[in-house]
N, C-alpha and C positions, 0 to 999 in steps of 0.2 A: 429407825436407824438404817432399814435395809433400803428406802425412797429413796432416802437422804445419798445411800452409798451408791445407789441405781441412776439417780439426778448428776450425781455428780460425775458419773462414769461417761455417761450418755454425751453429758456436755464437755467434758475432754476430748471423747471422739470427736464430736461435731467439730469443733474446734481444731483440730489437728486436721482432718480430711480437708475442713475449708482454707486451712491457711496454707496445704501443697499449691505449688506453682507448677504446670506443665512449662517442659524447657523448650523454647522454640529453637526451630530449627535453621541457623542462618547460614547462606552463602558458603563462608567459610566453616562453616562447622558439617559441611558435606563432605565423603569421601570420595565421589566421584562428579567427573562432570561431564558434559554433551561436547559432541561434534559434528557441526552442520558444514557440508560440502556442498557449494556452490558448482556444478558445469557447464561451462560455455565453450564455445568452438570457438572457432578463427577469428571470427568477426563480430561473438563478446553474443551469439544468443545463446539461450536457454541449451542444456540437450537434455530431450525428454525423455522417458521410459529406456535408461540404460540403466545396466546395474554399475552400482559404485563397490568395490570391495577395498576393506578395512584391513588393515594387518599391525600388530601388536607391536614388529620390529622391524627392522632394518632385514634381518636375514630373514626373514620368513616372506620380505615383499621383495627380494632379490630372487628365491624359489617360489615366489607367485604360492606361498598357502596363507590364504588368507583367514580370516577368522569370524568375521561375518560379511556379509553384503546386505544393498537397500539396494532400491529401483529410483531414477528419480521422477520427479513428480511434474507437474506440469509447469514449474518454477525453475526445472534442472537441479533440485535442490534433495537432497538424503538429507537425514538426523541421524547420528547414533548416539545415544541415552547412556546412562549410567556408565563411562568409560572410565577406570581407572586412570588416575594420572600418569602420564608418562609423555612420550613424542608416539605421533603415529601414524601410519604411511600408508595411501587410500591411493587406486586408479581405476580408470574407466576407460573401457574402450567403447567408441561408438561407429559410426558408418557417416560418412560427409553425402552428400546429395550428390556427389559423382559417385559413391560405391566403395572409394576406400576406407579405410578401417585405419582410426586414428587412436592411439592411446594417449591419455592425460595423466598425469600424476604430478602426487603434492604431499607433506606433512607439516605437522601441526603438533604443536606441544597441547594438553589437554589440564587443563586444573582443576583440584576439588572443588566444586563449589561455582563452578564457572563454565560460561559456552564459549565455546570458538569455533569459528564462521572460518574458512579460507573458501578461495576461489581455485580451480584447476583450470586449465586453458593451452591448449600448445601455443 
């Protein structure tokens, strides 16, 4: 009787463990998404190794506190990963090949589950 009740136990567990489903994780069932910043100068090239900074709001990129920065890459390109949804307000200053110092700025709605790409450019 005690096989019998051992047999039987064993194969309910089995059974139970094998018929869980892990829940995949889709697009929309994410809470946050990426924000990839494209910068280009005047005449649409690349700008390389500048930092790009990120700000959450509106007032926080009007008093320039940002919340994180990236450097860009040899593409002119930042990512910022795992951003909460919201709008979000990113600039970069760089140096033009005559010496002045140009600021770009842009924002970008950000979605769960989603990347968004824009472009800065004066």
């Amino acid at each position: 009787m005690k096989n019998i009740f051992t047999i039987l136990l064993a194969f309910t567990f089995i059974t139970t463990v094998s018929s869980c489903k892990k829940e995949e994780i889709t697009p929309t069932k994410r809470k946050t998404g990426n924000l990839v910043v494209n910068v280009r100068d005047g005449i649409g090239n690349s700008v390389v190794g500048y930092s790009v900074y990120l700000y959450v709001n509106q007032a926080d990129f009007i008093n320039r506190l940002y919340s994180d920065k990236a450097t860009t890459n040899s593409s002119g390109q930042v990512k910022f990963s795992e951003l909460s949804p919201r709008v979000y307000y990113v600039a970069c200053n760089y140096k033009t090949v005559g010496g002045s110092t140009v600021r770009v700025e842009g924002n970008a709605a950000v979605s769960a589950g989603y990347q968004t790409t824009i472009t800065i450019r004066p």
